[in-house]
N, C-alpha and C positions, 0 to 999 in steps of 0.2 A: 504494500500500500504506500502509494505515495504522497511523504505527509505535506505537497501542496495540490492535491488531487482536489479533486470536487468534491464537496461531501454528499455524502450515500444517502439515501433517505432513509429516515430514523427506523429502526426495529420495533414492533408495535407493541413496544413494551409496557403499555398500561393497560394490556388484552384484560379481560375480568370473565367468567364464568365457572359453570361447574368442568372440575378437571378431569374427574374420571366416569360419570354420569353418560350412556350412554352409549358407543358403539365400543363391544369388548372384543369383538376381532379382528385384527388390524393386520394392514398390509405392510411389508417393508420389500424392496426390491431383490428379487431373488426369494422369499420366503416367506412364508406368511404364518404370523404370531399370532396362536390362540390362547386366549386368557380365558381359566375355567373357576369359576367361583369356589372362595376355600371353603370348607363342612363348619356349619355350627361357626364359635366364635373365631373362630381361627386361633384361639392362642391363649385358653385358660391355662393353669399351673400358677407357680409360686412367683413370690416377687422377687428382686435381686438379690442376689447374696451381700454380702458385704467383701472388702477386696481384702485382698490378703496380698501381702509381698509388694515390691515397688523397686525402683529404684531413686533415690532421694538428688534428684537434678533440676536444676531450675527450667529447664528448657523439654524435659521430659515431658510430655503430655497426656501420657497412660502408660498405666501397668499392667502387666501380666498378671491374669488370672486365672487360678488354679483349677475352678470348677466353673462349668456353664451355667447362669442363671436363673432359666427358666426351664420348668419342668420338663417332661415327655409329652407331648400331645397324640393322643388320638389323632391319624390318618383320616377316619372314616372322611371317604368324600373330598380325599386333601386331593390338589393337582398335582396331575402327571411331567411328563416333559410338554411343555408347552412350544418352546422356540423352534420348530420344524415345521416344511412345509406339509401342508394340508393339516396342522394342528387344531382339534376343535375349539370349541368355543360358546358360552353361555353368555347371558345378561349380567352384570354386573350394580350392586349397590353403592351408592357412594356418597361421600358429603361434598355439596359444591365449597366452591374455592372460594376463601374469602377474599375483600381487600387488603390488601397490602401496602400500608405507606411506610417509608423510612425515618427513622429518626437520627437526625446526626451526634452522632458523642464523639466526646474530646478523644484525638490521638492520641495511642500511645504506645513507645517501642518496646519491642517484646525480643528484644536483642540483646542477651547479659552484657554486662560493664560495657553501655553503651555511652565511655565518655567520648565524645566528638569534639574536633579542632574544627572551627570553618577553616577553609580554603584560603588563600589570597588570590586578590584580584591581580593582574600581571598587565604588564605596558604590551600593546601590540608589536607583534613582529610579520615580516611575512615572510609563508615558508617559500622554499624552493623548489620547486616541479621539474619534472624531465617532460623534453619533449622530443630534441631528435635521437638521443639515445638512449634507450632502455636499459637498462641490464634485469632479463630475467632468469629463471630458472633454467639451467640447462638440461638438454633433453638429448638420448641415445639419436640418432640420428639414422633413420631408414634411409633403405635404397631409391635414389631418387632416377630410374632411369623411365619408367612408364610413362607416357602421353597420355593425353584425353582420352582415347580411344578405349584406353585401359578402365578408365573413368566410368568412360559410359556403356562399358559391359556392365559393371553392377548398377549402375545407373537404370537400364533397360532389362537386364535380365533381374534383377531385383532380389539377387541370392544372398541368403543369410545362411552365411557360416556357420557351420555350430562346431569350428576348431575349439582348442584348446581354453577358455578364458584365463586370464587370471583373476585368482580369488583370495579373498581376507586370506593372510596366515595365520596361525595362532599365533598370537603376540600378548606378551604380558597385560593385564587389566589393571595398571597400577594409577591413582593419580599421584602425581610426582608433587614433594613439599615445594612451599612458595622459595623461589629462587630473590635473590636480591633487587630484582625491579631495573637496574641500573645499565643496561648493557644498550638502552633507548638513547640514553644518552650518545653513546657513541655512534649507533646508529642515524641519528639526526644528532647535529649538534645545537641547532634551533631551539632543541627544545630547555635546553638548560638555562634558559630565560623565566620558564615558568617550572623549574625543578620542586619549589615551595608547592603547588599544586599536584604535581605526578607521583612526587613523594607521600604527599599524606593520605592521595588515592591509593596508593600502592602500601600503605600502613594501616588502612582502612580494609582494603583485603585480605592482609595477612593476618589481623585482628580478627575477621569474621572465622580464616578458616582455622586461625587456635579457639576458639568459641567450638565452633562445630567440633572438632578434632577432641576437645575436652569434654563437651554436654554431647556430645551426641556419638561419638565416639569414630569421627571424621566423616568426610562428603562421600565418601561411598556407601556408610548407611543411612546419612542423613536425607538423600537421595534416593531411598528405597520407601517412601512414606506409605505408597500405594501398598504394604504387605503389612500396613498395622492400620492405615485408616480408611475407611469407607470399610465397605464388604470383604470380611475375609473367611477363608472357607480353611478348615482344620479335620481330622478325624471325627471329633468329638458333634460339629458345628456348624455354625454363622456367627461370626462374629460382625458388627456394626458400630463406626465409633464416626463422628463428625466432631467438629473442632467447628463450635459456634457459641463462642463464651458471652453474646448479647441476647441469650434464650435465658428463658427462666425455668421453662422448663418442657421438656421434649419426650418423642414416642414413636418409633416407626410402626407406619400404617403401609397398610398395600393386599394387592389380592390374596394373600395369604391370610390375613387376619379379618379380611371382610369390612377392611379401612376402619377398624374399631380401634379407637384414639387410646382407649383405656388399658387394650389387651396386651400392649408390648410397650411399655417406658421403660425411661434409658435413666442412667445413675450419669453425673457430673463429677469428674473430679476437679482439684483444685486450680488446673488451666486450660479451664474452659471446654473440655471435652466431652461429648455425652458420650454413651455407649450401652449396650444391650450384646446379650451372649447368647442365642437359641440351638437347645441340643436339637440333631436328630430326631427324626421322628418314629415314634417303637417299631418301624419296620426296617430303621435305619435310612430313609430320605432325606435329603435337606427339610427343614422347616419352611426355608421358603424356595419354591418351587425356579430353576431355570426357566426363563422368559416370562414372569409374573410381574408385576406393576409395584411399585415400589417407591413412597416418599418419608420423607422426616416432617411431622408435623411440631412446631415449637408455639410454646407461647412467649412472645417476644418484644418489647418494647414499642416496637409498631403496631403489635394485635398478633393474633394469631394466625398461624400461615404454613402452608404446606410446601414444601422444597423438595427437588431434585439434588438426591446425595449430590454433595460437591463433589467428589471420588467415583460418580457413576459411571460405568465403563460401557453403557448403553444406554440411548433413549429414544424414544420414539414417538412421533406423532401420529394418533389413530385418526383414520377419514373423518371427516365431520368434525373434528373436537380441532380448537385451538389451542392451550397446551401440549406440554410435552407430558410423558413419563417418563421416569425412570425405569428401565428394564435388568433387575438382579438376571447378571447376564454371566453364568457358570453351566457352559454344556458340559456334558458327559463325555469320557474320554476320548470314544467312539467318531464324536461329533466335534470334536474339538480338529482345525486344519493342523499338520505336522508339514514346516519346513522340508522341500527333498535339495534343495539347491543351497548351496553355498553363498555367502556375497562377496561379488567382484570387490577385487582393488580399487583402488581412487584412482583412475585416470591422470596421468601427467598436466594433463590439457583437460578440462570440463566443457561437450558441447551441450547443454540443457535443452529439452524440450520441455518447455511449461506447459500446464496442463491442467484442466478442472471437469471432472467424473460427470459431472451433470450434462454438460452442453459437449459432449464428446461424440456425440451422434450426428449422423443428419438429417436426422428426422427429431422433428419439434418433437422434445419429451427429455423427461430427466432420465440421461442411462444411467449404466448400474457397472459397479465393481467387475464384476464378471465380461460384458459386454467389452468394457475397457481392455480387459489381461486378454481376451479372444482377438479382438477387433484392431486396437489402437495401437498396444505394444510392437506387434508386429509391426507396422507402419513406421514408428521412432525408430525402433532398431533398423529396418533399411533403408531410411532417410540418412544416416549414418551418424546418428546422434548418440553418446553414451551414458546418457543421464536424461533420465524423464522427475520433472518437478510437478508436485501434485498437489495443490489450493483447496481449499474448502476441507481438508480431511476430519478436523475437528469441530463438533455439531454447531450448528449457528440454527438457531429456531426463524430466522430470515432469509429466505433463500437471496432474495435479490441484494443483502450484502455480502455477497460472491466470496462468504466464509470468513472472513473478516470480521463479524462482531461472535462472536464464539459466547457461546452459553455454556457446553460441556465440556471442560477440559479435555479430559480422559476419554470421551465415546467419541470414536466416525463415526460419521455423518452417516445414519440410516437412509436416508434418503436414497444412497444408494443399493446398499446392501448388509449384510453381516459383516463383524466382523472377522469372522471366517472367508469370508470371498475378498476383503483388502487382504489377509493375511495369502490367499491362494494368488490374486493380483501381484502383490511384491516377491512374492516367490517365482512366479512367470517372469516378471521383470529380470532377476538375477540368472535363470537359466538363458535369457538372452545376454548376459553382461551386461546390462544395464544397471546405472544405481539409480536409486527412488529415495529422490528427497524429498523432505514433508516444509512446505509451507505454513511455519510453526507460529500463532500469535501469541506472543505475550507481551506485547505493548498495549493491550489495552483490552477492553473486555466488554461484554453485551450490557447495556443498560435495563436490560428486562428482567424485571424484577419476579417476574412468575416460573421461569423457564430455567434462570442462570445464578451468578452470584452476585448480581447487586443486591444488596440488602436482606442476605440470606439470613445474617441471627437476626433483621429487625433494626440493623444499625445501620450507620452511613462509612462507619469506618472498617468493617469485619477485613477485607481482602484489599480494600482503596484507603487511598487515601481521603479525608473528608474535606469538604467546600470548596472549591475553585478549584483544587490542586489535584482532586481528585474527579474531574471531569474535564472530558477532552470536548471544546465548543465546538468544535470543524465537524468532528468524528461521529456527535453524540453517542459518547461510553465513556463508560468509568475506567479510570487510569488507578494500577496497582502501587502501593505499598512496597516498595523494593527492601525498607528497611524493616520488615515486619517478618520475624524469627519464621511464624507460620507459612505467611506469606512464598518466605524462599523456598520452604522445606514444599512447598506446592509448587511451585512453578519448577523447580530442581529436578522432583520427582514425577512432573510431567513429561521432561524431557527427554528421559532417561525411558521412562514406559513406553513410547514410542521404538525407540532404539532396541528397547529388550524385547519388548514383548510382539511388536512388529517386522521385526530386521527391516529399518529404517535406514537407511546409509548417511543420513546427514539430513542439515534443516537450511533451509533459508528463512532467518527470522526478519519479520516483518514488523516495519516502525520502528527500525532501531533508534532515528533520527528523535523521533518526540520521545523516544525514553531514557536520553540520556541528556536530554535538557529540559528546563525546565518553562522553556517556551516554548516546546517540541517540536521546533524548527519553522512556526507558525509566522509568518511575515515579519519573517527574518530573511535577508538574502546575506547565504553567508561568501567573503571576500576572501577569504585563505590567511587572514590575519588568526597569530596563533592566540589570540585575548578571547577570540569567540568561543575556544573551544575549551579552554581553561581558567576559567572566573567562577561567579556567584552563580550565574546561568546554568551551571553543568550540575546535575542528579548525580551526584557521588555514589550516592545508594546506586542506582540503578545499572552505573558503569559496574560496578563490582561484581551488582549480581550478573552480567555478560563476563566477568571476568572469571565468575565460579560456574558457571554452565559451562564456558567455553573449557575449563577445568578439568572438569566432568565427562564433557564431551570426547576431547582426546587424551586424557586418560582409560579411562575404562572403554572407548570406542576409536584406536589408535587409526585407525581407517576414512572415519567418517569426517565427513565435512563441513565445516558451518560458514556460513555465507553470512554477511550482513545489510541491509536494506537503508543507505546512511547516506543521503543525499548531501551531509556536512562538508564530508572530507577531514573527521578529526585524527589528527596523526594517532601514529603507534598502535592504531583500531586494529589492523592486519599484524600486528608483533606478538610473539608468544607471551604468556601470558609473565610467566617467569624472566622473560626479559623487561618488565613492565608495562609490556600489551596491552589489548582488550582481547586478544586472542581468539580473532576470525580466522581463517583458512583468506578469504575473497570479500572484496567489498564489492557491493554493485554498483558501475559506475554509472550512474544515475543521469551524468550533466550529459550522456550521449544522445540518448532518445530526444531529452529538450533542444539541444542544437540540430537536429536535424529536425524537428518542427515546426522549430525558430525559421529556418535556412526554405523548408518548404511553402512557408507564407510567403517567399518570393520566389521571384525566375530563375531559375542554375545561371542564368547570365551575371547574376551579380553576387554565387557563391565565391567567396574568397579561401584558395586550398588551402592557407597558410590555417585558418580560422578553424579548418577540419582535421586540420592534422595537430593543431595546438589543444580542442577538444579531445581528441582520441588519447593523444598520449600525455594529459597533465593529470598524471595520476602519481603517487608515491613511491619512491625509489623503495624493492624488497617487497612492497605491501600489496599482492597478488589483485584482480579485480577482475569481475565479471562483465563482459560489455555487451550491451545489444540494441538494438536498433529499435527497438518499440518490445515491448511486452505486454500485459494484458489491459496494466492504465490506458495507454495508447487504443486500446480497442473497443474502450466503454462508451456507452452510449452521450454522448455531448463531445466527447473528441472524433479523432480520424488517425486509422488506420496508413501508415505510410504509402500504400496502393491506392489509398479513397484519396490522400491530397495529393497523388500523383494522376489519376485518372478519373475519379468522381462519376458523372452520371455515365462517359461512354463506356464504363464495366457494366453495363446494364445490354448494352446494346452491341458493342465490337469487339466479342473476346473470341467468335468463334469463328474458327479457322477458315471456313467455306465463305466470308464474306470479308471485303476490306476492312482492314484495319483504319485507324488515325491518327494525326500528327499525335495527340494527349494520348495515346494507347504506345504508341512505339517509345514516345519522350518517360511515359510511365514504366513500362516492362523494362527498359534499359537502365535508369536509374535506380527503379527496385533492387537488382540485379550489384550495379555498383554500389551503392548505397548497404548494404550488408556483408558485402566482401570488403569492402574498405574499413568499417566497422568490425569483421573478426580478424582482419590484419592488422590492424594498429590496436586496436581500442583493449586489451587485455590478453588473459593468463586463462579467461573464458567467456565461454559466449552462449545465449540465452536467444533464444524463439519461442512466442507464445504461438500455441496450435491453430494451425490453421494460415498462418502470416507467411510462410513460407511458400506459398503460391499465391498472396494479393487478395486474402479472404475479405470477400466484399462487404460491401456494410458494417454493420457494430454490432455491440451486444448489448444486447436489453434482456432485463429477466422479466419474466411474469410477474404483473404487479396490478395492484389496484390504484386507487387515487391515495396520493398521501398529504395529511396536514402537518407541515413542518411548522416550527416551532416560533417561527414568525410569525404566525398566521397564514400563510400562501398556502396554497395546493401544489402538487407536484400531480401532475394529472400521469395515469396509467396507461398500460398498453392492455386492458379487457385480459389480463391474465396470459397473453400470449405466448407462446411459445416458439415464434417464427424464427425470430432472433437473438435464439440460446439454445445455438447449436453449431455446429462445424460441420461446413459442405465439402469434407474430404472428398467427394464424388467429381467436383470441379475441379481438384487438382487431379483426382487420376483420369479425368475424358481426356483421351490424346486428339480431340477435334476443337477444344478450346486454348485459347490462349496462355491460364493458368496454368496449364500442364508443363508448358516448357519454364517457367518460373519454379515451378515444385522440383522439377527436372535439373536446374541451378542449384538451388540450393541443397540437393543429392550430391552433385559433385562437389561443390565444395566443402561440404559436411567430410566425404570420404577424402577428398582431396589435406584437409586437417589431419584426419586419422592417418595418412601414410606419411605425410612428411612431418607430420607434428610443429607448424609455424606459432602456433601461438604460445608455445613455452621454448619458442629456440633460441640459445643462447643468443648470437648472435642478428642483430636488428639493427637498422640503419637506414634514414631519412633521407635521400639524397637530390632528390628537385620537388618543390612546392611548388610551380611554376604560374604566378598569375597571368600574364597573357595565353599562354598557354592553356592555361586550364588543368595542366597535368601533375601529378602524384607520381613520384618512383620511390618506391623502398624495398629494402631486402630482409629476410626472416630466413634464418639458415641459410640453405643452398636456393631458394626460392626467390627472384625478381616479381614483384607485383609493378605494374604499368596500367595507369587509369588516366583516360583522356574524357576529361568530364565537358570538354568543348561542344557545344552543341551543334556546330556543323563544321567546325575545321577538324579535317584527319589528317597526318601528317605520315608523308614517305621518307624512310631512311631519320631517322627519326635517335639518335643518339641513348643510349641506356648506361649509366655507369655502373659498374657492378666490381666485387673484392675478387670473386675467385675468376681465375682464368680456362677457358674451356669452349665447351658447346653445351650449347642450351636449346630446351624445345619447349614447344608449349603444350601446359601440363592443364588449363582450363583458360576459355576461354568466354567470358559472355554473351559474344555475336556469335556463338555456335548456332547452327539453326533448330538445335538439338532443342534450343535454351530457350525458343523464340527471336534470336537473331539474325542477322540476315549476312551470315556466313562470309563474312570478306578476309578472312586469313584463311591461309594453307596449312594444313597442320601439321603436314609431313617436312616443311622447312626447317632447314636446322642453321643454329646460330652462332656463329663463332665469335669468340671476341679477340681484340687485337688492344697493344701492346698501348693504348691510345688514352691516358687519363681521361676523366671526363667527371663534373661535377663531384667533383675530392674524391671521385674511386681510383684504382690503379686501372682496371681494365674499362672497356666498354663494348658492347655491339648494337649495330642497328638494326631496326624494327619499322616495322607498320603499325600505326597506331590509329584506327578508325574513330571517328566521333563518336563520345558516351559509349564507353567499352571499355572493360578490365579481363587483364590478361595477364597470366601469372607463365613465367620459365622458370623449366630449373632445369638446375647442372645435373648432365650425364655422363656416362660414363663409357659408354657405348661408343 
């Protein structure tokens, strides 16, 4: 999410009616949940026991209990397995849902010896950028002798290897102690202007993880919260525990017990924890049944209110009803998916296909997990992409905030399917060698108070922070608590359950920018001045808690990759953590997409390459970064798609092949074309496409919506609930009679064309004509010449190329292929020598044809 995007229309979080009243068998994609009414009360026997044993820590939350609570119950009439398809299903009793208002209480930190230093304020500086030289990672170096031809055999034949992968090795699951912080220094010398601030951040984390390390007995268990809080299942049990110390007093209800308030209260101990212990049932069943309905009622300073366990690892919305439930969601072993694939390595190079399960079809309708791992994967993987990114994973009770306002931490998104069919999807994923990274929010949270965790005990401060600080005005959601002990031990151990319990390969967390200041990047334009990133302004809390995920992250997941979503540019964000980081893997370079939006509100006649190539490469010397030419902001409905402000209405009318084309159809497919090869050749370490953009996916997205009243009073008027335009017309890039097709057919080679020579992590990179009369671009990546003549009708003969190595060179893609939609004016079989002949500060050179609006990549062979 990008935090100066458009804001989303609000989530209709003041829905009100009865929540379980109603239709009790519901449908979920792929499966369909019957709920069967429990016998009798559901849940006579004794009251709590009293506890016994403990452990005496300020920061402990619950203890260990010797015996189960509540008695044996009687079966007669209890539910069976419910969460399978064709499961039955009865009528259901229930009590409607009440109002819910919050009431604000004073903050307060829950973080032992929390003495804090403020920050100092620091005199601006500005940093330093690279642009015509890079130094990045160096990369093994393939054979670079194959031509296009090579290309566009997998290109056309469309074959998926299933050679050898590589995959995770076992590698130690250790997190490593806090390192000294200081090695950033030497890394940038800049920064030792504001040493006073990086330092006391960096004393600020090692403070938190001797806390953890002491109370909780370090971030590897402190990070395991999901096996003590919410639902946990033992020999003996159920156990149930929520952390909502603004209750006064609480009782799970749900179709087990026949929603009877009385039948099952929970005991409080001393930091805010309820809980409740249910044995087995004397035939030895769970008491409460897999795929049964399930809430925490409390009575709470707001009134009394029924919630969705914060820890719920399911939920679901039944037809007709507006709420969610909670779904106690523990199959049987039988039915439980078992990993058979391994997960690949981290790629040298990341090419990303971004991606969202709902509108993955082309047909108007929400698809499904399944439909995806059948249908879609296939497609990424021989597009030659080796990372597919997945949005919306975590439930959001709004579909049309495209996942973004999340209600359930813990549960995907039913919408689509089980969790069983994400777990069989990301296992398809890795027997292709793909990784699947999860589009992870924790910058901010649903403000629905029925559904998610605003005002879950009844207060304004439980998970957020309270009045202003704790609500995002652009966004409308409530903004988290960074420094709140509970807080972490949830958001830490959210991250971590994705990872475990999904074989997740890594995150790309979204909003990094609004969580680690305190203006959240909100109209502010930030200058590269190091005062903006190091003052009063900066969330210390918040950098830290990125500093202990990031931790966590590669630690105990030595493979996986975390991305950052930081439109700032705050240094040392990409430096390990131990060096005094914030310890991403990649930042997304965010400023790319803007300047080519910028650039296409005007003519290419008046693009300046110096302005494109200062773009692309003023990123941080060491600090890795993901670049891409539009992703999914770019394709929501109120912007435009780099193909829509390149062609606009004639994609409606001249794309297909049996009738001419026009000046705006040719001037569009050819800069589509440049325009993201130039962007994976400079612009980063990786590179990102959202689905569908890869062939000029026409129009935007719009979700299904009704009319909405934002908060101004305005209406946002709807699209009648439609589905037209929340979907991906893969159909049009694979018809070989349309114009799309050769655009999808580009970015196939150049995809593979990455994966063999590996340009975007080669050592070796170098700038060597910007040329404004010209119009022309030359640089080198490895053994690779890229050549771009963005001129709109001068093409130039014998045409000078400076280059380092000496040789012969062919060409290895080109985008006037006709393959690609071009109009075929190079020979492919020409081959280039160079001579002895400096040019533009290289030692060698050779010359070239260089046609209007055309990028053409050689490389050195050997041949």
């Amino acid at each position: 999410m990008h935090c100066s995007s458009l804001p989303l229309p609000p989530p209709p979080h003041t829905r009100r009616g009865s929540t379980h009243r109603g239709m009790a068998s519901f449908a979920v994609s792929g499966a369909r949940l019957g709920v069967v009414r429990a016998g009798g009360g559901g849940g006579g026997g004794g009251g709590p026991a009293a506890r016994s044993g403990g452990v005496d820590l300020p920061s402990v939350l619950f203890r260990r209990k010797d015996s189960f609570s509540r008695g044996v119950v009687s079966c007669a009439g209890a539910p069976g397995k419910v969460l399978v398809p064709g499961g039955g299903s009865d009528d259901l009793l229930s009590s409607a849902e009440p109002d819910v208002e919050t009431q604000e209480q004073p903050e307060e930190s829950q973080i032992p010896d929390d003495n804090k230093v403020k920050p100092f304020e620091e005199e601006e500086e500005i940093p330093a950028v690279a642009e015509a030289s890079i130094k990045v990672v160096a990369e093994d170096k393939l054979e670079s002798s194959e031509v296009i031809q090579d290309i566009e055999e997998n290109v056309t034949e469309g074959v998926i290897k299933d050679a050898d992968e590589p995959t995770v090795e076992d590698k130690p699951r250790v997190i490593p102690p806090p390192g000294d912080g200081q090695k950033i220094y030497q890394i940038d010398p800049m920064l030792e202007g504001f040493r006073n601030h990086l330092d006391y951040r960096y004393s600020e984390y090692k403070r938190m993880r001797a806390a953890i390390d002491q109370h909780e007995g370090g971030l590897d268990a402190f990070s395991r919260g999901y096996e003590k809080l919410g639902f946990t299942r033992s020999a003996e049990g159920i156990t149930y525990r929520e952390w909502a110390p603004g209750a006064q007093s609480a009782a799970l209800v749900g179709d087990f017990n026949n929603w009877n308030p009385n039948a099952d209260t929970m005991t409080r101990n001393e930091y805010g924890v309820w809980e409740i212990s249910l044995p087995n049932n004397a035939d030895g069943s769970p008491a409460i049944p897999h795929g049964s309905r399930v809430k925490i009622r409390m009575d709470t300073p707001s009134g009394v209110k029924d919630s969705i366990p914060a820890w719920i690892k399911f939920a679901v919305q039944a037809p007709g009803e507006i709420p969610y439930n909670g779904i106690y969601y523990d199959p049987p072993e039988e039915e439980k998916y078992v990993f058979q694939h391994p997960q690949p390595k981290r790629p040298n190079s990341l090419r990303i296909y971004e991606s969202h399960i709902g509108m993955s079809s082309p047909e108007p309708k929400i698809n499904t997990y399944a439909n995806f791992r059948d249908e879609v994967l296939p497609r990424i993987k021989k597009l030659g992409y080796n990372a597919v990114q997945i949005m919306a994973i975590q439930e959001h009770s709004y579909y049309a905030s495209f996942g973004y306002h999340v209600t359930n931490f813990f549960a995907p998104s039913s919408r689509f399917g089980t969790p069983e069919d994400l777990k069989s999807l990301i296992d398809k994923a890795h027997e292709l060698g793909l990784l699947v990274l999860m589009d992870i929010v924790h910058s901010h949270a649903s403000n629905n108070t029925l559904d998610g965790l605003n005002g879950f005990d009844g207060t304004d401060t439980h998970y957020f922070h309270g009045g202003p600080r704790g609500h995002h005005w652009m966004w409308d959601s409530r903004l988290f608590n960074y420094g709140s002990w509970e807080v972490l031990r949830y958001l830490l151990s959210n991250a971590r359950w994705w990872l475990e319990e999904y074989k997740f390969d890594g995150f790309r967390f979204d909003g990094v920018t609004s969580m680690m200041y305190t203006h959240h990047g909100l109209q502010v334009a930030f200058t590269g001045n190091y005062g903006e990133y190091f003052g009063f302004a900066t969330d210390v809390d918040a950098v830290v808690y990125l500093m202990l995920v990031n931790d966590l992250i590669h630690g105990l997941y030595p493979e996986a990759v975390a991305i950052g979503e930081d439109v700032s540019g705050m240094p040392t964000f990409c430096i390990p953590v131990q060096d005094g980081g914030v310890g991403f893997d990649y930042r997304l370079h965010m400023a790319v997409p803007d300047k080519w939006i910028e650039l296409l509100k005007q003519s290419d006649e008046y693009w300046k390459m110096g302005d494109i190539v200062h773009t692309l490469t003023n990123r941080r010397w060491s600090e890795k970064c993901v670049t891409y030419a539009e992703s999914h902001d770019q394709a929501l409905v109120g912007d435009k798609t780099i193909a829509f402000w390149l062609m606009d209405k004639d994609m409606y009318d001249f794309m297909a092949l049996d009738r001419p084309s026009t000046p705006r159809i040719d001037r569009g497919i050819a800069l589509h074309k440049m325009i993201r090869l130039v962007t994976m050749g400079l612009g980063g370490e990786g590179y990102l496409n959202f689905m569908g953009n890869e062939f000029g996916h026409p129009e935007w997205i719009d979700f299904p919506r009704g009319p909405q009243s934002l908060p101004n009073g305005s209406v946002l008027p709807g699209n009648n609930y439609s589905f037209d335009k929340c979907r991906r017309r893969f159909d049009l890039g694979d018809a070989d009679y349309l114009r799309y097709h050769g655009m999808q057919e580009f970015d196939q080679a150049m995809q593979h064309l990455e994966e063999k020579y590996g340009f975007m992590t080669s050592e070796h990179q170098y700038i060597s004509r910007k040329h404004e009369e010209d119009k022309v671009i030359i640089f080198e990546r490895g053994d690779l010449v890229f050549v771009f003549n963005f001129h709109w009708s001068n093409s130039y003969f014998d045409y000078r190329v400076g280059c380092l190595k000496p040789g012969k060179y062919k060409i290895v893609l080109d985008s006037d292929d006709g393959l690609f939609g071009g109009f075929s004016r190079l020979d492919h079989d020409a081959e280039y020598f160079t001579a002895d002949w400096p040019h533009d500060n290289r030692p060698c050179s050779f010359s070239v044809y260089t046609p209007s609006r055309t990028a053409v990549v050689y490389a050195l062979t050997e041949d």
